[in-house]
C-alpha positions as CSV (number, residue, x, y, z in Angstrom):
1,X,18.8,-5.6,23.6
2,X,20.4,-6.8,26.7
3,X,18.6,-9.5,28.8
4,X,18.0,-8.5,31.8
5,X,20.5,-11.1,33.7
6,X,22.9,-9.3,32.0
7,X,22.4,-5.8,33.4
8,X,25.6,-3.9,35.3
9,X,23.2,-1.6,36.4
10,X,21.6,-1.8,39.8
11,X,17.8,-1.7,39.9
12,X,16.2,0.0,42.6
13,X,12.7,-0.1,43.4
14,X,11.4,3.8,43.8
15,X,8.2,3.6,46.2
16,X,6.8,3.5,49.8
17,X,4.0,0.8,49.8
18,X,5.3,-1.9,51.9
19,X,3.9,-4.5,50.5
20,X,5.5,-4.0,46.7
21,X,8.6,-3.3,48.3
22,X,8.3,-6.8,50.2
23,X,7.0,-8.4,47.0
24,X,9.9,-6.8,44.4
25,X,12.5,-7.6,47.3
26,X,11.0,-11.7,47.6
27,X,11.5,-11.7,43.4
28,X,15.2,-10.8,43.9
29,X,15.7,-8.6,40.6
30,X,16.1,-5.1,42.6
31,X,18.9,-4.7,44.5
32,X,18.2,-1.5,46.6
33,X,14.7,1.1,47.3
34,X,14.2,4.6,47.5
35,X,11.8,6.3,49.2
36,X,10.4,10.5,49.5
37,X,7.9,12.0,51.6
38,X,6.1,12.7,48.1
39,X,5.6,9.0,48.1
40,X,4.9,7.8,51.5
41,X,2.1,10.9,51.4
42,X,0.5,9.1,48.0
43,X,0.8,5.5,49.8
44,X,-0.5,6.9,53.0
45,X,2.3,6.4,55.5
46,X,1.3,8.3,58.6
47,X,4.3,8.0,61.1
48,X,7.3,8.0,59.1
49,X,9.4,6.1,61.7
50,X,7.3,3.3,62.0
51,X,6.9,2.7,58.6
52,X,10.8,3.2,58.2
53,X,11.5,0.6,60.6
54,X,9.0,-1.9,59.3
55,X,10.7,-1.7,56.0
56,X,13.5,-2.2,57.5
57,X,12.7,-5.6,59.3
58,X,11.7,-7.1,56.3
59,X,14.6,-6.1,54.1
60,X,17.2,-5.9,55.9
61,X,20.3,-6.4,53.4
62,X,19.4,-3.9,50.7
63,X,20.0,-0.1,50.7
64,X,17.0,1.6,51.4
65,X,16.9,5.6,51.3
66,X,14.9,7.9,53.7
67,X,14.9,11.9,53.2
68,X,15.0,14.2,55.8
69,X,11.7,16.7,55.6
70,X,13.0,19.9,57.2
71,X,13.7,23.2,55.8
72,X,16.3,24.5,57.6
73,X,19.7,23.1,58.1
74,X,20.3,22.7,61.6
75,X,17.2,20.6,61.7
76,X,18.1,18.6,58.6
77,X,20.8,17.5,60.3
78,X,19.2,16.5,63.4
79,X,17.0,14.2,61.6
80,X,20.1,12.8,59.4
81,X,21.4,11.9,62.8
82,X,18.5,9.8,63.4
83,X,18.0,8.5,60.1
84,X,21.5,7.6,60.5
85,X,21.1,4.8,63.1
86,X,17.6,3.2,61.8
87,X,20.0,0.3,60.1
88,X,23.4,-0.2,58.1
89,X,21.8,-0.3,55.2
90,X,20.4,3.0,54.8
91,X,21.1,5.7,53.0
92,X,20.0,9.5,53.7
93,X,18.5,11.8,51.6
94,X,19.6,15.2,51.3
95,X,17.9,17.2,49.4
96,X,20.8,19.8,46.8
97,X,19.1,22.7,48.1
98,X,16.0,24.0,51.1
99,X,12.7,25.2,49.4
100,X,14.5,28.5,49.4
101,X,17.4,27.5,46.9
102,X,20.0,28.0,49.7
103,X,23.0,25.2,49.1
104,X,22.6,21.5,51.3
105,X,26.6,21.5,50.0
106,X,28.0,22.5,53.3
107,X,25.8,20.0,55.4
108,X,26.4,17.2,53.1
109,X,30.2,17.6,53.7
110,X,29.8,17.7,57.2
111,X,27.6,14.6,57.1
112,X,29.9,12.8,54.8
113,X,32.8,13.6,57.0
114,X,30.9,12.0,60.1
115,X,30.9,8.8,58.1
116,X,27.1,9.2,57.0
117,X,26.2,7.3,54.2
118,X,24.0,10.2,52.0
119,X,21.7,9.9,49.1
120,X,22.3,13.9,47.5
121,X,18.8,14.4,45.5
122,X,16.9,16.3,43.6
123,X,20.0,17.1,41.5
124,X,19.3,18.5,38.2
125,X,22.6,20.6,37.2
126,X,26.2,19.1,36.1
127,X,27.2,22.4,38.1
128,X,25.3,20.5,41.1
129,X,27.0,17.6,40.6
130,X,30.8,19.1,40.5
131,X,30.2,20.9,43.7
132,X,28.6,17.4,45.5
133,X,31.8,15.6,44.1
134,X,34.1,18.1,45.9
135,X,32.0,17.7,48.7
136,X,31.3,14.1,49.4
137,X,34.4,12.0,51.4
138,X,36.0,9.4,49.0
139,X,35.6,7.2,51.9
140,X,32.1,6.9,52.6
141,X,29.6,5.8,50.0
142,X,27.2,8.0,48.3
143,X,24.6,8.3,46.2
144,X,24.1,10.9,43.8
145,X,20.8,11.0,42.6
146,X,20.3,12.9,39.1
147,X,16.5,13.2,38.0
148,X,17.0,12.4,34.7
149,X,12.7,11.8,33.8
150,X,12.2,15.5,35.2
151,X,15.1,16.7,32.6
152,X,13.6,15.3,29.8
153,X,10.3,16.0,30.5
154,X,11.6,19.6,30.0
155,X,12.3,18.3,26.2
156,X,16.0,18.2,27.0
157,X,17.9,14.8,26.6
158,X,19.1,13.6,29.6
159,X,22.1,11.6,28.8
160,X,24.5,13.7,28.1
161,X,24.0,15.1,31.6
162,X,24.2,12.0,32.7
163,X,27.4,10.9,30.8
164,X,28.8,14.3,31.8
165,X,28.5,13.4,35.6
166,X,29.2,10.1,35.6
167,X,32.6,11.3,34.1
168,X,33.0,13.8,37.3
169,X,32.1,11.1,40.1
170,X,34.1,8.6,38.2
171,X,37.5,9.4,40.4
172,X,35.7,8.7,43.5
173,X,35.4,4.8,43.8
174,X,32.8,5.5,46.8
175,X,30.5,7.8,44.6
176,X,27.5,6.2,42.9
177,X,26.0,8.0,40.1
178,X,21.4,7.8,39.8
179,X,19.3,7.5,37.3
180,X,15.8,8.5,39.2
181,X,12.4,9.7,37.7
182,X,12.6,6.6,35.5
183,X,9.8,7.1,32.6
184,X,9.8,3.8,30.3
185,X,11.8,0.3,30.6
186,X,13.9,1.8,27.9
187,X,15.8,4.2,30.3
188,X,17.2,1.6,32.2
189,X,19.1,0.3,28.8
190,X,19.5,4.6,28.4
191,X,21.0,4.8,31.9
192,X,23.4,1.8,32.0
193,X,24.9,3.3,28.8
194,X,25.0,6.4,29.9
195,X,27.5,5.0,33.1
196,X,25.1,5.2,36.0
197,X,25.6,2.5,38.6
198,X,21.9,2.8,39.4
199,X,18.5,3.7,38.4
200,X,15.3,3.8,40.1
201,X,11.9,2.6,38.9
202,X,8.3,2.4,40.0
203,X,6.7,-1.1,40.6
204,X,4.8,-0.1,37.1
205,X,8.1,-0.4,35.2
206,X,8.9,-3.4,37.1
207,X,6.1,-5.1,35.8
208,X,7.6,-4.7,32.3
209,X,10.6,-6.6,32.8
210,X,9.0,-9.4,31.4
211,X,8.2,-7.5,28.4
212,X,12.4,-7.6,27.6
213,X,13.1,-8.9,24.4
214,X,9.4,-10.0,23.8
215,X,8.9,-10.5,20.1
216,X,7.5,-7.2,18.4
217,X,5.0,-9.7,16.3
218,X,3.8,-10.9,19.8
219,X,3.5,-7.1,20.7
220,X,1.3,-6.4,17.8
221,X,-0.6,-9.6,18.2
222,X,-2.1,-9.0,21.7
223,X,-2.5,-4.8,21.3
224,X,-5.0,-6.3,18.5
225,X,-6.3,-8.6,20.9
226,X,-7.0,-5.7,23.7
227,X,-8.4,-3.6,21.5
228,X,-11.0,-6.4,20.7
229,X,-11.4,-7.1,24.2
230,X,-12.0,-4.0,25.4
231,X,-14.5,-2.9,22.2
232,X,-16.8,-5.9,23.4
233,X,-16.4,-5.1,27.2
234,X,-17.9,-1.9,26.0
235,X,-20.5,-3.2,23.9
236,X,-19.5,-1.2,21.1
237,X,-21.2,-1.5,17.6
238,X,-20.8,0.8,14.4
């Protein structure tokens, strides 16, 4: 197993409370964050650019993602505009296709030709993935964001997706390929083999860092010891 100082891989913290994004960028092992209306919803963000421009005072040197909400292209690309100029470091998030399964791939060349740093998600097809890499510029940086949880949860392995698109984006230098819908610890070992350049995780996997490389005697040791915790918390007797 490889310590995590040792990583290639770049962590990034997948979330929108402010406060474990301040605390996991003060700790210095993530290097980027992600963020989705899904999540800002569940961590009860109410004005989305306030709470994107309170992230971005207090990390102000990392990428941070936002996602545009609309439906419809020509407002998609409004709000990319705006996203656009919250900071330097940010990346926008366009989703592969509108709630309708109409392509994103014209806007995302358009945007990529402006310059605009994009975050393509909610990619799930190596078909997907060919048409983003012919339609990102290899002179603006992108983020290709494969959710490789949500594959497997379908009971398909996700790496040789992965390895298959990492092998597409690899003649663009500018292209960086995402490991996101992180399940375990273990996929960040899964993606860095697989040739992603980053994965996201949730502040409950980040917790488990610690837990790399911890002796599996240890591990056996203190499940016996919660298990007898708990049983007397309980006030269990046979």
């Amino acid at each position: 197993m490889i310590a995590i100082k040792d990583l290639k891989i770049k962590i990034f913290a997948d979330g929108a409370d402010l406060e474990h994004m301040v605390a996991a960028y003060k700790e210095g092992v993530v290097k980027g964050f992600t963020t989705n209306p899904t999540l800002m919803k569940k961590a009860g963000v109410a004005d989305y650019d306030k709470f994107a421009k309170e992230v971005l005072k207090a990390i102000p040197d990392l990428p941070i993602s936002f996602e545009v909400f609309s439906d419809d292209f020509e407002h998609m690309e409004r709000e990319a505009g705006i996203i656009s100029k919250w900071g330097p470091n940010v990346n926008i998030k366009i989703p592969i296709t509108n709630t309708k399964g109409e392509s994103s791939i014209p806007l995302i060349k358009k945007l990529s030709a402006e310059g605009m740093k994009l975050n393509v998600t909610a990619v799930f097809t190596i078909e997907q993935v060919k048409e983003v890499a012919k339609a990102i510029s290899p002179k603006v940086s992108t983020i290709v964001s494969i959710f490789a949880g949500r594959i497997a949860d379908t009971g398909r392995d996700p790496a040789p997706y992965m390895k298959e698109a990492a092998n597409i984006l690899r003649s663009n230098p500018k292209a960086e390929l995402l490991w996101a819908s992180s399940r375990e610890l273990l996929n960040i070992f899964e993606a860095q083999t697989c040739g992603c350049h980053i994965i996201t995780v949730t502040n409950d996997i980040l917790k488990k860092l610690p837990l790399i490389d911890k002796p599996l005697d240890e591990m056996s040791l203190d499940t016996v010891k919660m298990f007898h915790k708990d049983a007397q918390a309980a006030g269990y007797s046979i």
